[in-house]
N, C-alpha and C positions, 0 to 999 in steps of 0.2 A: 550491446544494448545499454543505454544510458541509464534506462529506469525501469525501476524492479518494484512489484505489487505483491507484499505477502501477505496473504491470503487462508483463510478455512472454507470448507467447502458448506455448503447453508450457511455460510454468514448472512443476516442479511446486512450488517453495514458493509462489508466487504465486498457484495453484492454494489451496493449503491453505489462505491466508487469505481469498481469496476463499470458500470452500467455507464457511469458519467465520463470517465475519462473514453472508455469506447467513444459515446456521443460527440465526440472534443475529435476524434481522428488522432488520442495521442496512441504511439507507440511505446509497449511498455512486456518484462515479460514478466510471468506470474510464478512465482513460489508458493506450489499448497504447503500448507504448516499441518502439524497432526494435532485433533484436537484436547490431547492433552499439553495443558502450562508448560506441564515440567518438560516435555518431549521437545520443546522449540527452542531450543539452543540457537541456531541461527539468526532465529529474530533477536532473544537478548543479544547475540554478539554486534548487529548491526546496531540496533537500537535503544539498548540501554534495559526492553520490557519484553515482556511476552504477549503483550494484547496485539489482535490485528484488527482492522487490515493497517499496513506499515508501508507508507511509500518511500523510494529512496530513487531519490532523482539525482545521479552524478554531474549532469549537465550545470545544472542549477546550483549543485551544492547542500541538498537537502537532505535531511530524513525526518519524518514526521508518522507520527503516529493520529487516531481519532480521524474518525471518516469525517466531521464537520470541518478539521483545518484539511484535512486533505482534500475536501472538495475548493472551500476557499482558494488554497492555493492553488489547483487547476485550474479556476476562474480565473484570477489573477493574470497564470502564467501561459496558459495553452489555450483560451477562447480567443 
């Protein structure tokens, strides 16, 4: 899979992108993160932070963090 969504479970921004790229028909798979900071070693290794939701698009060459560039950038790329 090209692109990876990580994720908390009640997020609601994580939620939104999820909802959105659903709606877009993109394919994507999802890494739940735990919701302690310190516990998401994953996401800083990919990302640099600990905050989600965290897209990483290898297609594209992405990784971005913040559900507002991350919707952007699915408009952009996948509408």
């Amino acid at each position: 899979m090209s692109r990876t969504l990580y994720q908390l479970d009640g997020c609601p921004y994580c939620e939104k992108v999820a909802d959105r790229l659903d709606e877009l028909d993109v394919e994507y798979e999802t890494v739940w993160v735990d919701a302690l900071h310190s516990d998401r070693d994953e996401v800083k290794r990919v990302s640099g932070q600990r905050g989600v939701p965290v897209l990483v698009d290898e297609e594209y060459g992405v990784t971005m963090a913040e559900s507002d560039r991350i919707l952007e950038f699915a408009e952009r790329s996948y509408a």
